[in-house]
Backbone atoms as SQL, in Angstrom:
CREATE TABLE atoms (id INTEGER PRIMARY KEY, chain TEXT, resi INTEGER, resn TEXT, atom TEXT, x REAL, y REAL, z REAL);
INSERT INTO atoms VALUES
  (1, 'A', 1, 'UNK', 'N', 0.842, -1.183, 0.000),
  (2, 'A', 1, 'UNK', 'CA', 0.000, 0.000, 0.000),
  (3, 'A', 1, 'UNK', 'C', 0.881, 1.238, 0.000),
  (4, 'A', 2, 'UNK', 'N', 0.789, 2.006, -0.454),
  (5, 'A', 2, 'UNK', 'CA', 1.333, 3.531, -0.942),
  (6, 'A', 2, 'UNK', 'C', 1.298, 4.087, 0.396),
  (7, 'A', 3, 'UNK', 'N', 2.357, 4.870, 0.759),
  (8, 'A', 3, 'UNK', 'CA', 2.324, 5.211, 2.298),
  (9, 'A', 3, 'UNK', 'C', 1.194, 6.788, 2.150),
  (10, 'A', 4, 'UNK', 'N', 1.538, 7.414, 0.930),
  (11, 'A', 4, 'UNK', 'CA', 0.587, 8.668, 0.991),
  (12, 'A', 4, 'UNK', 'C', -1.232, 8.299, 0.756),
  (13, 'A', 5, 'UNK', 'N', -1.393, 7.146, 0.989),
  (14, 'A', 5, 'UNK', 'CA', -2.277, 6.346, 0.531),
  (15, 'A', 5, 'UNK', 'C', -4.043, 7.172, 1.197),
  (16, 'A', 6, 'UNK', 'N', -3.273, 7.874, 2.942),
  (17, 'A', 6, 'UNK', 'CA', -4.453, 7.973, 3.441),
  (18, 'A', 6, 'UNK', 'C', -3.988, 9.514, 3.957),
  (19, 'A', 7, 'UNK', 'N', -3.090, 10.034, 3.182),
  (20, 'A', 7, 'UNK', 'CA', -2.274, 11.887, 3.209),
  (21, 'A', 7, 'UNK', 'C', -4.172, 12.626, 4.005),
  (22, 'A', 8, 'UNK', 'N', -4.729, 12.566, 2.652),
  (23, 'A', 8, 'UNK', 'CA', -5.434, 13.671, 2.943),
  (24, 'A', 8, 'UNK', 'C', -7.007, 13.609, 4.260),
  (25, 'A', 9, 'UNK', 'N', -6.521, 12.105, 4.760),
  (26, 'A', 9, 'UNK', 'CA', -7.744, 12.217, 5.547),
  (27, 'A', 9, 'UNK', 'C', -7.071, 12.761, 6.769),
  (28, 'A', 10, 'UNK', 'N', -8.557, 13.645, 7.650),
  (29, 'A', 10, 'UNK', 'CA', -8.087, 14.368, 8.598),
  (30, 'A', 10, 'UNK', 'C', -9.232, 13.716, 10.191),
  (31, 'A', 11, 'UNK', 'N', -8.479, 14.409, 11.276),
  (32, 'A', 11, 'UNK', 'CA', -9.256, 14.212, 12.375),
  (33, 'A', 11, 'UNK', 'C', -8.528, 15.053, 13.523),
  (34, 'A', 12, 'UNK', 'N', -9.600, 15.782, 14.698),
  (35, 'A', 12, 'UNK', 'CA', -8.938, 16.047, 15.439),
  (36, 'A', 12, 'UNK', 'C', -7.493, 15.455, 16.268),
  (37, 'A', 13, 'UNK', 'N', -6.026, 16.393, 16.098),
  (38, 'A', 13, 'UNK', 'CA', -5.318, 15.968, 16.973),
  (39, 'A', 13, 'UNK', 'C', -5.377, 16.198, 18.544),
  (40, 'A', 14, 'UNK', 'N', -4.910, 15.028, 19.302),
  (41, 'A', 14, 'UNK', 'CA', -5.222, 15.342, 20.649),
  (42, 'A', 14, 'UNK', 'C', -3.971, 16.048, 21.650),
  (43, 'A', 15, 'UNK', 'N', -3.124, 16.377, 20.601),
  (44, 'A', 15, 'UNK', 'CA', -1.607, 16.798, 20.993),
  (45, 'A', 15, 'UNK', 'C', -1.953, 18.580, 20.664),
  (46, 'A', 16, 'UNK', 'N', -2.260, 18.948, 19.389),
  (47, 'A', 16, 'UNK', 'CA', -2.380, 20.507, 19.233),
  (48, 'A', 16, 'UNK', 'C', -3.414, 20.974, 19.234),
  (49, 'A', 17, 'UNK', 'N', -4.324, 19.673, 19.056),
  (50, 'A', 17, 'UNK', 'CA', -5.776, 20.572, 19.628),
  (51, 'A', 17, 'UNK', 'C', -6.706, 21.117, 18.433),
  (52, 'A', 18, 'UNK', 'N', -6.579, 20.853, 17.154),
  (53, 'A', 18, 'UNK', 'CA', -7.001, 20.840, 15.810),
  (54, 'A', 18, 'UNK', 'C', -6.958, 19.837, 15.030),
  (55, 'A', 19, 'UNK', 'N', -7.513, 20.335, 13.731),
  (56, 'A', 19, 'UNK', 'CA', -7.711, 19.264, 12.757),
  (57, 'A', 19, 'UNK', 'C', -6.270, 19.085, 12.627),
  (58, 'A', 20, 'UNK', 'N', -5.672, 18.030, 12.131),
  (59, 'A', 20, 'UNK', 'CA', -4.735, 17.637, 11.078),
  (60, 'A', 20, 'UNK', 'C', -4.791, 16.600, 10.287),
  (61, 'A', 21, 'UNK', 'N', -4.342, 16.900, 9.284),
  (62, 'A', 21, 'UNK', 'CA', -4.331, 15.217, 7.967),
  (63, 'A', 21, 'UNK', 'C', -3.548, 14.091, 8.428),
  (64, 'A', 22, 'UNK', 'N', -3.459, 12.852, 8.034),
  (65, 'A', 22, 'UNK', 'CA', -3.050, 11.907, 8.731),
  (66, 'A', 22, 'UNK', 'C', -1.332, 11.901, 7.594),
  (67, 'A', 23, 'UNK', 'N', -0.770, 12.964, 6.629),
  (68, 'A', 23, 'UNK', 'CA', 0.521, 13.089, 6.426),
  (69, 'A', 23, 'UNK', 'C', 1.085, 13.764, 7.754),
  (70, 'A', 24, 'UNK', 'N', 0.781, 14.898, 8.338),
  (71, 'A', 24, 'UNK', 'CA', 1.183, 15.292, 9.457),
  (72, 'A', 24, 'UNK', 'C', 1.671, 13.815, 10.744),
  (73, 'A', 25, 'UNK', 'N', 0.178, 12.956, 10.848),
  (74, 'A', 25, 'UNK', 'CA', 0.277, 12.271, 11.871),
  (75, 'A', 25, 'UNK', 'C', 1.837, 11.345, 11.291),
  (76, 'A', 26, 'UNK', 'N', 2.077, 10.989, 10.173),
  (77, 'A', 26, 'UNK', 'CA', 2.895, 9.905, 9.955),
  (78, 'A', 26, 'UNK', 'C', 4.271, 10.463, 9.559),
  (79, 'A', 27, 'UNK', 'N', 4.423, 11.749, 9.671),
  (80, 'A', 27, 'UNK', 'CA', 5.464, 12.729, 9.613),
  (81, 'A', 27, 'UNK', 'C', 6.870, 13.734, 10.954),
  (82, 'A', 28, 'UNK', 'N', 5.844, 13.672, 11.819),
  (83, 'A', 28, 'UNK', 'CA', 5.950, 14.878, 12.414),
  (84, 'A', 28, 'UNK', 'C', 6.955, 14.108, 13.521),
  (85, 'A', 29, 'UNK', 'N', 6.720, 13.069, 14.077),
  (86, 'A', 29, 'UNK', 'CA', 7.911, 12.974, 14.783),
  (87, 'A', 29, 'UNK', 'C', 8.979, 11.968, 13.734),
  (88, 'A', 30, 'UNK', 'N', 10.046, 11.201, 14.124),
  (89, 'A', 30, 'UNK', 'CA', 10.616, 9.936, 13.702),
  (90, 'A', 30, 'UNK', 'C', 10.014, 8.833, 14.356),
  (91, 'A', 31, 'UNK', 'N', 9.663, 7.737, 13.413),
  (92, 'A', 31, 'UNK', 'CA', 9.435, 7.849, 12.166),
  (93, 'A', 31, 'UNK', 'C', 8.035, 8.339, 12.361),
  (94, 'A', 32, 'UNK', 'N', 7.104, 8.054, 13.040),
  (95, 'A', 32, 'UNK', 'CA', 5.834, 9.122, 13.091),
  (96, 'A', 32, 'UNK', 'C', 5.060, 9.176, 14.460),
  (97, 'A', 33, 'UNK', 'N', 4.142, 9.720, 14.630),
  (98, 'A', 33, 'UNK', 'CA', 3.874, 9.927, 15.951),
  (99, 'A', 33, 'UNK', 'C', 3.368, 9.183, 16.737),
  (100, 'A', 34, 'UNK', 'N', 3.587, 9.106, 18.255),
  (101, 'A', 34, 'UNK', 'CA', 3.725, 7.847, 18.955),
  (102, 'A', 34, 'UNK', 'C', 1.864, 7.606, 19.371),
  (103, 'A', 35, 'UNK', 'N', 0.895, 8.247, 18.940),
  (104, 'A', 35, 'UNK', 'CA', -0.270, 8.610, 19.293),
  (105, 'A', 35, 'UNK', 'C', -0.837, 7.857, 18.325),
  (106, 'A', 36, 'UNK', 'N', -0.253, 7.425, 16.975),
  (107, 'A', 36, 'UNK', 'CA', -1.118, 7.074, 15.883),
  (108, 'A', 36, 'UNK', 'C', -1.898, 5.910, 15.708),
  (109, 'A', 37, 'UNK', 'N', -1.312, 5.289, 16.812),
  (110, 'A', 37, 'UNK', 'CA', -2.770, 3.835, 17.336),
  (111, 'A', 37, 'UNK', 'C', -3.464, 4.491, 17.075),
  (112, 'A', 38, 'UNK', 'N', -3.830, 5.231, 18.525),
  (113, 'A', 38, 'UNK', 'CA', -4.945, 5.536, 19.337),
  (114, 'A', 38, 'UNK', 'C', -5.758, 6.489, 18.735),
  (115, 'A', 39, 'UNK', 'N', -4.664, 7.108, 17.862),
  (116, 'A', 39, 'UNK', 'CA', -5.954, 8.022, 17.213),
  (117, 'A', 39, 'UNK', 'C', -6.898, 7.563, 16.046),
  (118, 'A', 40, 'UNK', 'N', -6.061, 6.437, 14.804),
  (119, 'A', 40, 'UNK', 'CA', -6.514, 6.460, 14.090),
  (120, 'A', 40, 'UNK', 'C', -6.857, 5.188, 13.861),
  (121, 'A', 41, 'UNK', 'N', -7.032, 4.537, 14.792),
  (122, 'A', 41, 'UNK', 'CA', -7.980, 2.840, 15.202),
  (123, 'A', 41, 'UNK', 'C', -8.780, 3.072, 14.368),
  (124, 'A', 42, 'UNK', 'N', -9.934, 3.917, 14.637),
  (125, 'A', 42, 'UNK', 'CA', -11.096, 4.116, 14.066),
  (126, 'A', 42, 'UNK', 'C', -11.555, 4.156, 12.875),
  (127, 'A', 43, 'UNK', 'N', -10.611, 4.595, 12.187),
  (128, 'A', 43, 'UNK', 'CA', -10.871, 5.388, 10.698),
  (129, 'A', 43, 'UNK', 'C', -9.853, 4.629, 9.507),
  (130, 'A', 44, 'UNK', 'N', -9.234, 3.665, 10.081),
  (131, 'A', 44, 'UNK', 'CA', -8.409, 2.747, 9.304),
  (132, 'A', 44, 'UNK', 'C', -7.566, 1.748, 10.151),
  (133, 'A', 45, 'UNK', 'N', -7.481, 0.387, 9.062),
  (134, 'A', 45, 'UNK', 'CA', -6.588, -0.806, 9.578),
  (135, 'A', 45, 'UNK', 'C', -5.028, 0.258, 9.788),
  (136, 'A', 46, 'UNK', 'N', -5.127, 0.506, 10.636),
  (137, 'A', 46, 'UNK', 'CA', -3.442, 0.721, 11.008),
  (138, 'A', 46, 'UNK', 'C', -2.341, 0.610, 11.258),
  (139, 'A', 47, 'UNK', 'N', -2.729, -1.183, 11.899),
  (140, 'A', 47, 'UNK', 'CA', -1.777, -1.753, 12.258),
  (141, 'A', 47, 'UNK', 'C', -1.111, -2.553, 10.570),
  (142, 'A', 48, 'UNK', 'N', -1.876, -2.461, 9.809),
  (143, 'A', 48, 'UNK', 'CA', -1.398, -3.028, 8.028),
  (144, 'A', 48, 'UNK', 'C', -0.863, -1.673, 7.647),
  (145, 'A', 49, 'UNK', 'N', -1.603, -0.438, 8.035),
  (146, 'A', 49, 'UNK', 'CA', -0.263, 0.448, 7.423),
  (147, 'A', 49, 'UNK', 'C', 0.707, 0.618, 8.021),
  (148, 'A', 50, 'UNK', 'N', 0.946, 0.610, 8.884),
  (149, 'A', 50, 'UNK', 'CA', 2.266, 0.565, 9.689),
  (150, 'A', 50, 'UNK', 'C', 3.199, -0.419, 9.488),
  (151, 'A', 51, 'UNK', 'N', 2.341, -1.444, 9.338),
  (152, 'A', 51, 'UNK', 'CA', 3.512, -2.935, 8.929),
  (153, 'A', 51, 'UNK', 'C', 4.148, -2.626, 7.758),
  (154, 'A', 52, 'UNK', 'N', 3.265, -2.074, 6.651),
  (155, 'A', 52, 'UNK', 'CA', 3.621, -2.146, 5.244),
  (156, 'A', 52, 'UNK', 'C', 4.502, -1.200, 4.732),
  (157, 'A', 53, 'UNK', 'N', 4.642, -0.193, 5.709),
  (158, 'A', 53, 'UNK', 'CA', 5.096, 0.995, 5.373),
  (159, 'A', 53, 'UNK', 'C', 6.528, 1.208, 6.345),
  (160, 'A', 54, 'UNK', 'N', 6.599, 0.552, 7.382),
  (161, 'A', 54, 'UNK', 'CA', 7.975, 0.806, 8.437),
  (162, 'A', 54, 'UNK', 'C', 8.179, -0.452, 8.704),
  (163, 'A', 55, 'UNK', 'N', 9.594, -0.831, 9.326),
  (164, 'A', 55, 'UNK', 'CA', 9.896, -1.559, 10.241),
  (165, 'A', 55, 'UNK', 'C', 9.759, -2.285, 11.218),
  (166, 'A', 56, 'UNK', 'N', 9.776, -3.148, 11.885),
  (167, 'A', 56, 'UNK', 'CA', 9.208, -3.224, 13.262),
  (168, 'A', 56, 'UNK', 'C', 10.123, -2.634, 14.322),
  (169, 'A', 57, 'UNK', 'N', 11.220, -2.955, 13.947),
  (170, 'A', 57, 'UNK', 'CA', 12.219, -1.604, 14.492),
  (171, 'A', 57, 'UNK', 'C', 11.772, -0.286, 15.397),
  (172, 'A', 58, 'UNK', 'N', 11.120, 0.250, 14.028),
  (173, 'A', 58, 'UNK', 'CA', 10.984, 1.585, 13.843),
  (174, 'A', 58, 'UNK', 'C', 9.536, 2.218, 14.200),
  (175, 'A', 59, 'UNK', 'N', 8.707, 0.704, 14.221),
  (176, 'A', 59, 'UNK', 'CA', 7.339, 0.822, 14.608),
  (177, 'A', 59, 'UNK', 'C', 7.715, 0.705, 16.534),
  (178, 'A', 60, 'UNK', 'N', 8.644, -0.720, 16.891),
  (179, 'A', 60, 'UNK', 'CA', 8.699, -0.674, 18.424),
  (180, 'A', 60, 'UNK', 'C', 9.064, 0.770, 18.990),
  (181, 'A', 61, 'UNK', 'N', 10.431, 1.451, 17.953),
  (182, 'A', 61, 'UNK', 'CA', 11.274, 2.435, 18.856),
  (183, 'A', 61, 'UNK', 'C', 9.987, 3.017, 18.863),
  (184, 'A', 62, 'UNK', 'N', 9.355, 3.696, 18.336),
  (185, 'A', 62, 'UNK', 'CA', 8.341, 4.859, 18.037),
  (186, 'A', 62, 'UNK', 'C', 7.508, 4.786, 19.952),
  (187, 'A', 63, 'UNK', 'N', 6.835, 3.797, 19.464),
  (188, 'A', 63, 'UNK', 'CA', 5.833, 3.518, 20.116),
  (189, 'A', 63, 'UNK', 'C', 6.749, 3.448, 21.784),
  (190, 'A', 64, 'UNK', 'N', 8.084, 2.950, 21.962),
  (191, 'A', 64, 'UNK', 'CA', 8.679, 2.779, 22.837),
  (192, 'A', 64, 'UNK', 'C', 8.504, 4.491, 23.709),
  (193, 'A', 65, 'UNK', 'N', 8.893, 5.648, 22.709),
  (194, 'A', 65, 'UNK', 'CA', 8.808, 6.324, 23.284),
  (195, 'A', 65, 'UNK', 'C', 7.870, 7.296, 24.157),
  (196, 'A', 66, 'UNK', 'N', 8.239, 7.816, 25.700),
  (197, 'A', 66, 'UNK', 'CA', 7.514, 7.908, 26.408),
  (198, 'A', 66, 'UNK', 'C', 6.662, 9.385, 25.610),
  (199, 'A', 67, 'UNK', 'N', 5.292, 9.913, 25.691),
  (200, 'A', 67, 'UNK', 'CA', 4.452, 11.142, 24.850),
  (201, 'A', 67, 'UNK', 'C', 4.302, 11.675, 26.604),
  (202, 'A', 68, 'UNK', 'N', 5.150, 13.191, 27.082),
  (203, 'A', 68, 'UNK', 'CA', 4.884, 13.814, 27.950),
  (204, 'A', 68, 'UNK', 'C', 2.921, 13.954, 28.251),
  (205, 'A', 69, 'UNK', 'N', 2.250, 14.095, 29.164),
  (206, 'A', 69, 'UNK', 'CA', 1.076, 14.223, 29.127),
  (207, 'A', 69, 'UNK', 'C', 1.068, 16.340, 29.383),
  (208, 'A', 70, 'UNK', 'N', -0.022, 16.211, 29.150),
  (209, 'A', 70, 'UNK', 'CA', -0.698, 17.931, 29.084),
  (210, 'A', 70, 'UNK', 'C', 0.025, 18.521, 30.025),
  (211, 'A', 71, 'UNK', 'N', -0.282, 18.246, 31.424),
  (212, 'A', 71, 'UNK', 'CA', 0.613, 19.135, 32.525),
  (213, 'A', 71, 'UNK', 'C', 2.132, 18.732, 32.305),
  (214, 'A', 72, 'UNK', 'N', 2.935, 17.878, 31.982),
  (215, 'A', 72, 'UNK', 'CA', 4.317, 18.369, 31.965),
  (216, 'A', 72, 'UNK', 'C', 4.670, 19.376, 30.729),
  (217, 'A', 73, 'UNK', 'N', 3.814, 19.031, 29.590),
  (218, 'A', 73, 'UNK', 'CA', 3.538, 20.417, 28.727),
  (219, 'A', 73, 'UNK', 'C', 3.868, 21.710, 29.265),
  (220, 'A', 74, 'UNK', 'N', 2.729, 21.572, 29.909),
  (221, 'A', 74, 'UNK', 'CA', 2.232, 23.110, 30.608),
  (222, 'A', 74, 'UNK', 'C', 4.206, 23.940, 31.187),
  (223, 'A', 75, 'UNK', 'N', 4.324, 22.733, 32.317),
  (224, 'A', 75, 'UNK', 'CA', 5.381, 22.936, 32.902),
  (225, 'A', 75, 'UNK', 'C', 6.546, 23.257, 32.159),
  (226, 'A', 76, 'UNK', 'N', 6.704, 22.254, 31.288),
  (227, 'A', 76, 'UNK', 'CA', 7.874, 22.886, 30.417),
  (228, 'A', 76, 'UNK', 'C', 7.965, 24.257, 29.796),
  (229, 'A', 77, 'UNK', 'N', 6.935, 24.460, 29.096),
  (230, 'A', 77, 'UNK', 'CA', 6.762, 25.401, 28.647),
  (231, 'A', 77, 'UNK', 'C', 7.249, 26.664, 29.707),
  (232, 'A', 78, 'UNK', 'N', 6.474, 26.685, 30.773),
  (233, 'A', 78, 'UNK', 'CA', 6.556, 27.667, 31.821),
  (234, 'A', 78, 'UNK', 'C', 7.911, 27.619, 32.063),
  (235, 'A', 79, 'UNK', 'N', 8.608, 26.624, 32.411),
  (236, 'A', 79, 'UNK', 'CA', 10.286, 26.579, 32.718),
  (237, 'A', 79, 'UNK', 'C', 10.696, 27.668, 31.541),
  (238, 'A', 80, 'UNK', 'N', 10.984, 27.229, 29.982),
  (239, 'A', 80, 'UNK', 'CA', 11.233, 27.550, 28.992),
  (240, 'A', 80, 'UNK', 'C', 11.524, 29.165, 29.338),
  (241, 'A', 81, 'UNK', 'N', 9.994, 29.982, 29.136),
  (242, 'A', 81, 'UNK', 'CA', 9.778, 31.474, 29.333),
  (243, 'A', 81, 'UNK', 'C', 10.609, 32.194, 30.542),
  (244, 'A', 82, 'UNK', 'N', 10.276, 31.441, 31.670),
  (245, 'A', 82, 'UNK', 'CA', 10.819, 32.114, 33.191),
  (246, 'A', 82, 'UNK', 'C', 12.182, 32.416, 33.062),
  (247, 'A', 83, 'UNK', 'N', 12.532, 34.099, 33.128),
  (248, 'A', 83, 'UNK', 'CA', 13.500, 34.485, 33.071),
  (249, 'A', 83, 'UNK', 'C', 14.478, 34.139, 34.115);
């Protein structure tokens, strides 16, 4: 299956808080974002695009990595600014 196969479908992200297309979702981190189970269970076999399209490698590291939740967000951010 063509990895740009499902580019232009969209759905709320639960990371920025808007729409985005599912090229964003399979883009934006390496190799793509660690959320993309959970978000896009629904709306397509995912676990066949993921197989067909990456590694298992590259599917474990992904998924291995830890996704900060909302409040350490917050926090970082606030660290970041504070002079």
């Amino acid at each position: 299956m063509p990895i740009d196969q499902y580019d232009s479908l969209e759905l709320r992200c639960l990371k920025l808080g808007g729409q985005v297309p599912f090229k964003y979702c399979r883009t934006v981190d390496k190799p793509f974002c660690a959320r993309i189970i959970s978000c896009w269970a629904t709306r397509m076999d995912i676990g066949t695009f993921l197989a067909g399209n990456f590694s298992p490698e590259q599917i474990q590291s992904c998924l291995e990595t830890k996704q900060p939740t909302k409040l350490e967000q917050i926090f970082k951010t606030i660290d970041k600014i504070k002079p």
